[in-house]
N, CA, C and O of each residue as an XYZ file, in Angstrom:
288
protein
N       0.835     -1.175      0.000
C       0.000      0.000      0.000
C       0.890      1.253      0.000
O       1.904      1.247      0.699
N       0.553      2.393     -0.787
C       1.325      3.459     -0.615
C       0.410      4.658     -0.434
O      -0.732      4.280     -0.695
N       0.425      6.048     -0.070
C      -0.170      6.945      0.390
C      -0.978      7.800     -1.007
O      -0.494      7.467     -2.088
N      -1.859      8.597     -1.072
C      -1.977      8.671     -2.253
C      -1.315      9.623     -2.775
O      -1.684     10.125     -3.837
N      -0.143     10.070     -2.075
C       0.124     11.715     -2.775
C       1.177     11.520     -4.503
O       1.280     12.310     -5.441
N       1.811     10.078     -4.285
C       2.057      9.861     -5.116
C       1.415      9.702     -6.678
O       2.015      9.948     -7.725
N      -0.133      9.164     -6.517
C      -0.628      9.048     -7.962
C      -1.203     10.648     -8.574
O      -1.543     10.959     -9.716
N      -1.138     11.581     -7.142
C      -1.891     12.704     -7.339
C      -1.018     13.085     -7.852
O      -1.417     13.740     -8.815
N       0.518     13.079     -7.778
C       1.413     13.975     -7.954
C       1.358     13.307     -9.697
O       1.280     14.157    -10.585
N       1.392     12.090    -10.036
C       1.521     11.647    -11.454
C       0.475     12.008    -12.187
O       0.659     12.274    -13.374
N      -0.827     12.086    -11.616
C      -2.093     12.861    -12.694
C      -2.205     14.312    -12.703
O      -2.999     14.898    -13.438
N      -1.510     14.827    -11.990
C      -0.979     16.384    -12.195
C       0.034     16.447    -13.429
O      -0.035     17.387    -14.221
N       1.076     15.322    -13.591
C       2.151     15.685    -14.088
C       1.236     15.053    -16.016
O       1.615     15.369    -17.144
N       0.365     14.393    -15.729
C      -0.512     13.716    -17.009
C      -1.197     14.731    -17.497
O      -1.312     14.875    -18.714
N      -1.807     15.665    -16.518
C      -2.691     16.944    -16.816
C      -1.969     17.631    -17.592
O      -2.442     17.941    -18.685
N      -0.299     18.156    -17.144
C       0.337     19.271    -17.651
C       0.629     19.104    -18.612
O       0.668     20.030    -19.422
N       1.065     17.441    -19.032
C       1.518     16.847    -20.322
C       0.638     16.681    -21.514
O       0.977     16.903    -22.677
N      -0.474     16.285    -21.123
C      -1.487     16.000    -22.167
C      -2.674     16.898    -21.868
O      -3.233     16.823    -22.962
N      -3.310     17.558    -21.264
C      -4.206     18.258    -20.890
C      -5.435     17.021    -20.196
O      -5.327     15.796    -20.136
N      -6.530     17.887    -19.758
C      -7.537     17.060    -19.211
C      -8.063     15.799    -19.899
O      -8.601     14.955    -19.182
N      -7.985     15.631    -20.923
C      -8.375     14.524    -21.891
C      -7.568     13.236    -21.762
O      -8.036     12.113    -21.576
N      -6.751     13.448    -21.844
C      -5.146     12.564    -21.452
C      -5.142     11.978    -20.079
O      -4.421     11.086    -19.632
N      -6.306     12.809    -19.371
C      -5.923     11.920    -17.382
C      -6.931     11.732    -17.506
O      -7.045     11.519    -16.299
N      -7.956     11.580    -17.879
C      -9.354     11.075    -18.075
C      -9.249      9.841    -18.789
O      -9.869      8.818    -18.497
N      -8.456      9.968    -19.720
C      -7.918      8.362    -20.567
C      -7.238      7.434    -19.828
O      -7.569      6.271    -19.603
N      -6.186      8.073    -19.438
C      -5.335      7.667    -18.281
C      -6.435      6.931    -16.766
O      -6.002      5.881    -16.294
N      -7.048      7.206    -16.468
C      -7.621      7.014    -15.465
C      -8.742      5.544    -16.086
O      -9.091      4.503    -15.531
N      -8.980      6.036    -17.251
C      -9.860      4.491    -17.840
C      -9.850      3.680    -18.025
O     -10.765      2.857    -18.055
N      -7.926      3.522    -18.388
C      -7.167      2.503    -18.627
C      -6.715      1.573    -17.553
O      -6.490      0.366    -17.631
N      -6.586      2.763    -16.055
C      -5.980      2.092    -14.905
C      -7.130      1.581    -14.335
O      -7.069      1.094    -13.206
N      -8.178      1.620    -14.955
C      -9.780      1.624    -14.062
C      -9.916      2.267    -12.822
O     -10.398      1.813    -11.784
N      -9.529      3.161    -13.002
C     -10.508      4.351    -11.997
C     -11.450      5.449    -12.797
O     -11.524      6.011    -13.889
N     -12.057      5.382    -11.639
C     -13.509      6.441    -12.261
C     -12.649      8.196    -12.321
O     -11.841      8.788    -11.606
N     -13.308      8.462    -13.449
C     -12.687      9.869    -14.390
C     -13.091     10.963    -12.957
O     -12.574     12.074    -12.842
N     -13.614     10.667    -12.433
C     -13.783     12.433    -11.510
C     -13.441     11.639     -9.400
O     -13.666     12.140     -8.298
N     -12.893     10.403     -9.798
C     -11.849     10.246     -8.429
C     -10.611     10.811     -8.700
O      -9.977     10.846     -9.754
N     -10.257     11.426     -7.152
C      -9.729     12.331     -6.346
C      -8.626     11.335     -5.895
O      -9.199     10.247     -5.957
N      -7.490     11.139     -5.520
C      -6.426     10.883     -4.961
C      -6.056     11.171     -3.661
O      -4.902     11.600     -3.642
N      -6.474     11.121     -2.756
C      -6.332     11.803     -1.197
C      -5.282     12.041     -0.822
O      -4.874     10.889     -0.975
N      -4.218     12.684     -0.345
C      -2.955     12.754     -0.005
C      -2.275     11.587      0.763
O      -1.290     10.891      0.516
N      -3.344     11.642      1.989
C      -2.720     10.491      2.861
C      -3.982      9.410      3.224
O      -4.380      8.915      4.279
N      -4.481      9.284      1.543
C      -5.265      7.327      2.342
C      -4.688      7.039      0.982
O      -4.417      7.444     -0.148
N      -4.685      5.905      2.006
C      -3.872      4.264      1.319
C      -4.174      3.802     -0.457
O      -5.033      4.515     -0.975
N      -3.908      3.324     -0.866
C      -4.264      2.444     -2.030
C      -3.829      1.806     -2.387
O      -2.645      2.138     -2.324
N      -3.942      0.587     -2.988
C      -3.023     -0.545     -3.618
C      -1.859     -0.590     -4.842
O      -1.895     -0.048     -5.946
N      -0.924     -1.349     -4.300
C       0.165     -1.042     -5.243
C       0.105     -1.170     -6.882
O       0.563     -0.554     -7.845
N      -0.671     -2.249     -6.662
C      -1.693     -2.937     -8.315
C      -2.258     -1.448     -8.668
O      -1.696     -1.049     -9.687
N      -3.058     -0.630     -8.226
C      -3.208      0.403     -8.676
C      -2.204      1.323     -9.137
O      -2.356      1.707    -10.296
N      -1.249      1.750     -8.526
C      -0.251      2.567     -8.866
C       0.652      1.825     -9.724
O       1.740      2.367     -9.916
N       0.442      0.686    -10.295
C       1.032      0.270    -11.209
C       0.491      0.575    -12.632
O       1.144      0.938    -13.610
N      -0.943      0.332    -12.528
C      -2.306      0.434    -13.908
C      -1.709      1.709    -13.975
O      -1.020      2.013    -14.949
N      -1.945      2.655    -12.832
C      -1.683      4.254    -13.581
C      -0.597      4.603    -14.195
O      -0.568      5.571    -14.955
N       0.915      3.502    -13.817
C       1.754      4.435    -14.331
C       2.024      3.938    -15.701
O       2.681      4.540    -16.550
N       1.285      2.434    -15.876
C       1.259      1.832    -17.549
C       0.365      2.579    -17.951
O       0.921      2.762    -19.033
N      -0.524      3.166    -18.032
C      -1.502      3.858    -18.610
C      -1.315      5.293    -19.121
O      -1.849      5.838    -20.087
N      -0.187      5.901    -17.998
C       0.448      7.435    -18.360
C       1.460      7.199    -19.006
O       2.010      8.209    -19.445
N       1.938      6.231    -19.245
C       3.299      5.993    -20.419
C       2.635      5.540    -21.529
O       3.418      5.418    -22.471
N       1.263      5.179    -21.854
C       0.844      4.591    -22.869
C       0.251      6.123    -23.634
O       0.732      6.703    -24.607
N      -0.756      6.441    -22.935
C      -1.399      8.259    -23.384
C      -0.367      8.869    -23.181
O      -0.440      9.776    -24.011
N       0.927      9.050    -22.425
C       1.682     10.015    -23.298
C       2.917      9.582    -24.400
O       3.531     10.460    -25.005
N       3.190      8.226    -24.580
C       3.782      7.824    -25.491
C       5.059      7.731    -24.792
O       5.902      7.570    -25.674
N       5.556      7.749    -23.787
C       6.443      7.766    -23.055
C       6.948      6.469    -22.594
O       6.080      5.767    -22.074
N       8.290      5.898    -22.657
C       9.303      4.927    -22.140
C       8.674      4.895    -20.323
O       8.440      5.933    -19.702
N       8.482      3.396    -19.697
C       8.788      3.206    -18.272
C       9.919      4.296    -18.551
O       9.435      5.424    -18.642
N      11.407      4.239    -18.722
C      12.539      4.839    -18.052
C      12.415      6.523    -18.524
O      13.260      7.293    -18.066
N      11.483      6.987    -19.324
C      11.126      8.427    -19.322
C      10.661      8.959    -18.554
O      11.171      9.938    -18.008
N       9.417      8.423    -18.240
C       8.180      8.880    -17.726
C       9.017      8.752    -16.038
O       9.122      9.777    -15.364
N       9.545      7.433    -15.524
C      10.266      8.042    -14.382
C      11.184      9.453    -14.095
O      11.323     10.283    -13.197
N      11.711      9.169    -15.449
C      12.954     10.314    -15.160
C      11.755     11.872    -15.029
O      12.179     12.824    -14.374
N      10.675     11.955    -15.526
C       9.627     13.244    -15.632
C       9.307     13.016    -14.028
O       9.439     13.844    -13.127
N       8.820     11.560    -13.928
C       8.482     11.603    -12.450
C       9.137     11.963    -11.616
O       8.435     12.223    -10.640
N      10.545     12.202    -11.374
C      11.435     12.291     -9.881
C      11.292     13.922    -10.440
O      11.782     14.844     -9.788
C-alpha cells in the first residue's frame, strides 16, 4: 500500500503533459472512475499505482525509463 500523494502527484504531471483529456484516458485505462480524487494520505493498492503508471506511459507515449525520469 502506498499513500496517495504519489498518484496525485503523477495525474498532475498527465494533466500538464497532455491536458484534461489525457488523465481522463489515463484514469480508464488504470480503471478508476474519471472524476476520483487521490487523497494525499489514504492508502491504495500497489496494483493500482502500477495500472496508472502503464496507462500514463501509454497516453503520453512515453518509455517506463522516461516517464520516471519526468516523475522524480
Amino acid at each position: 500500500m502506498m499513500v496517495g500523494l504519489i498518484p496525485r502527484v503523477l495525474c498532475s504531471l498527465v494533466a500538464q503533459a497532455g491536458g484534461e483529456p489525457s488523465l481522463v484516458k489515463v484514469k480508464q485505462l488504470a480503471g478508476v472512475p474519471p472524476d476520483f480524487v487521490f487523497r494525499m494520505n489514504e492508502p491504495f493498492p500497489d496494483e493500482q499505482w502500477q495500472r496508472l503508471f502503464q496507462a500514463s506511459c501509454e497516453v503520453l507515449g512515453l518509455t517506463p525509463m522516461h516517464a520516471e525520469h519526468l516523475f522524480a
